[in-house]
N, C-alpha and C positions, 0 to 999 in steps of 0.2 A: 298597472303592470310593473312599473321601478319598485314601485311597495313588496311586490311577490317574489321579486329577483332579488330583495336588499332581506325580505324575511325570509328565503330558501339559503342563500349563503349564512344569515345567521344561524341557521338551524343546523347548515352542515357543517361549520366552525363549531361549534355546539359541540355537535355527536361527535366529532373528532376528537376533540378535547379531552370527554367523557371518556370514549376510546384508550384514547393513549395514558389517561390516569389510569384504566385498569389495567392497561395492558401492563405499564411498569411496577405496578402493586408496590407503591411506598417508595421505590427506590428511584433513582434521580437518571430518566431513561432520555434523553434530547433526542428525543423520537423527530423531529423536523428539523434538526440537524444533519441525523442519519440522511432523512430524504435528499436535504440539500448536497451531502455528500454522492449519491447515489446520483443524484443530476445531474451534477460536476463529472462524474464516471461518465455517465449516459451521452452528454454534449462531444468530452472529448472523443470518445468513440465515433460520436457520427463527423466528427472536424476529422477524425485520421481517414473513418470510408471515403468524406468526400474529397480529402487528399489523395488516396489511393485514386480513386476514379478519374480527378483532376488530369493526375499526374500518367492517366492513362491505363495504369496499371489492372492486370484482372485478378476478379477476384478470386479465383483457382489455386494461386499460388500456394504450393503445397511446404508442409513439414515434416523434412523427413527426419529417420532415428538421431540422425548426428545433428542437426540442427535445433532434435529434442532437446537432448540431452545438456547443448550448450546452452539454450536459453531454461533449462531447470537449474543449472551451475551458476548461469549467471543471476537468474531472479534472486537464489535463494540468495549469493552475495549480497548483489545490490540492496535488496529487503533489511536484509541485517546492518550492513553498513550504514544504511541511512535509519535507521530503528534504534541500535544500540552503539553504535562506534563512540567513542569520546570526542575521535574529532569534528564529527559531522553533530556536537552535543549544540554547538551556536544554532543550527536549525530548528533545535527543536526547544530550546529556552526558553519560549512566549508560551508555552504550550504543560512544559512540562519542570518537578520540582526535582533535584536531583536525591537519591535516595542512598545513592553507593554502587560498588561495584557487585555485579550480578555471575561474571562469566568471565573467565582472561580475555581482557581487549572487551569487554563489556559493561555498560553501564545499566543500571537500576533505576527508572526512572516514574516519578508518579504524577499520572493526568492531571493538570489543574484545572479551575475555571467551572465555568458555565455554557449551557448553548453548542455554538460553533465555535469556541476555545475548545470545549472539552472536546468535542465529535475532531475534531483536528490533531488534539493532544491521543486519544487513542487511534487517529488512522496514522500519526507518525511513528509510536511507540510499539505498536505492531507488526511482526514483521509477516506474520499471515495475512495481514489486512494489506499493507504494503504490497504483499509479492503481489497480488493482481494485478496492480496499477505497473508495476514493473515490467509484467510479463506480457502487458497490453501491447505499452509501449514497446517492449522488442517484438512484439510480432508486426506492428505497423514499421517497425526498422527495418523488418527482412523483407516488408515487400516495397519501400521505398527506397529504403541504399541497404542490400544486403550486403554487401562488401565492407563497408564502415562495422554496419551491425554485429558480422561475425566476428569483425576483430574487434570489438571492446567487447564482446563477447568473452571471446579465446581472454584476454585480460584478465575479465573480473572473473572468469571460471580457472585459470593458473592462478588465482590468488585464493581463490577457497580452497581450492586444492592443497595449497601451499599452507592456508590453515588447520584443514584437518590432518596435515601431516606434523606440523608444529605441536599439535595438540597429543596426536601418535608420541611423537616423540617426547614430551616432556610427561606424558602419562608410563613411558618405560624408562625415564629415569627415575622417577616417584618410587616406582616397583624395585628398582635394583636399590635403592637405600632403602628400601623398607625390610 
């Protein structure tokens, strides 16, 4: 019977294998990277419900317009900031090669590595793949300290603000010397 369990895992290590060489057709896909990443999603989620549960909380707790709004201001900062900022570039240096600048107050960055270097170097360098994990996290903020939550909230949402008004502005000075 150990012979039929040690020959069915080989056969599905096997076809998986097979799998994921088609599926990436030539190109360099850390398909069991992704998984692992997707895991590390999957764990922390169920670590924040049984915090929420823990800590009492129901799961009801609702989102309303204005609390929309702020955690879409704040993900999208947060996302960016830790994706492309310069200063936040030391977190992502094991991961990523520097390329240039991309964007005013943005860097250019390109994935290095193999495996789970690489699958890390594109969940850092991304700021759509990022906002999830951000937007995760402040929904488990507002239903364990929504008070705290709102305000680095209100924060990081007056500083995007404060950028796309910088970027307003220095785009109609552009325009008057032009």
């Amino acid at each position: 019977m150990n012979d039929d369990i040690t020959g069915t895992g080989k056969h599905v290590k096997e076809t998986l294998h097979r799998e994921a060489q088609a599926y990436a057709n030539g190109d360099d896909r850390p398909l069991a990277g992704y998984a692992g990443a997707v895991s590390v999603y999957a764990a922390m989620v169920g670590t924040g419900l049984l915090a929420v549960k823990l800590r009492g909380r129901r799961g009801d707790t609702s989102v309303g317009p204005w609390d929309l709004a702020l955690m879409g201001m704040t993900t999208h900062k947060v996302s960016r900031l830790l994706t492309k900022d310069p200063v936040t570039s030391p977190l992502r240096v094991f991961f990523t090669r520097y390329q240039g600048v991309s964007a005013p107050a943005e860097l250019s960055e390109e994935v290095r590595g193999e495996g789970a270097r690489k699958v890390v170097g594109e969940l850092i360098t991304c700021p759509f793949c990022t906002a999830q994990w951000i937007a995760t996290g402040y929904a488990f903020g507002l239903a364990l300290a929504p008070r705290l939550t709102r305000g680095a909230g209100a924060v990081f949402s007056a500083v995007a603000i404060s950028d796309w008004l910088q970027l307003a502005y220095a785009r109609l000075q552009q325009t008057q010397e032009e």
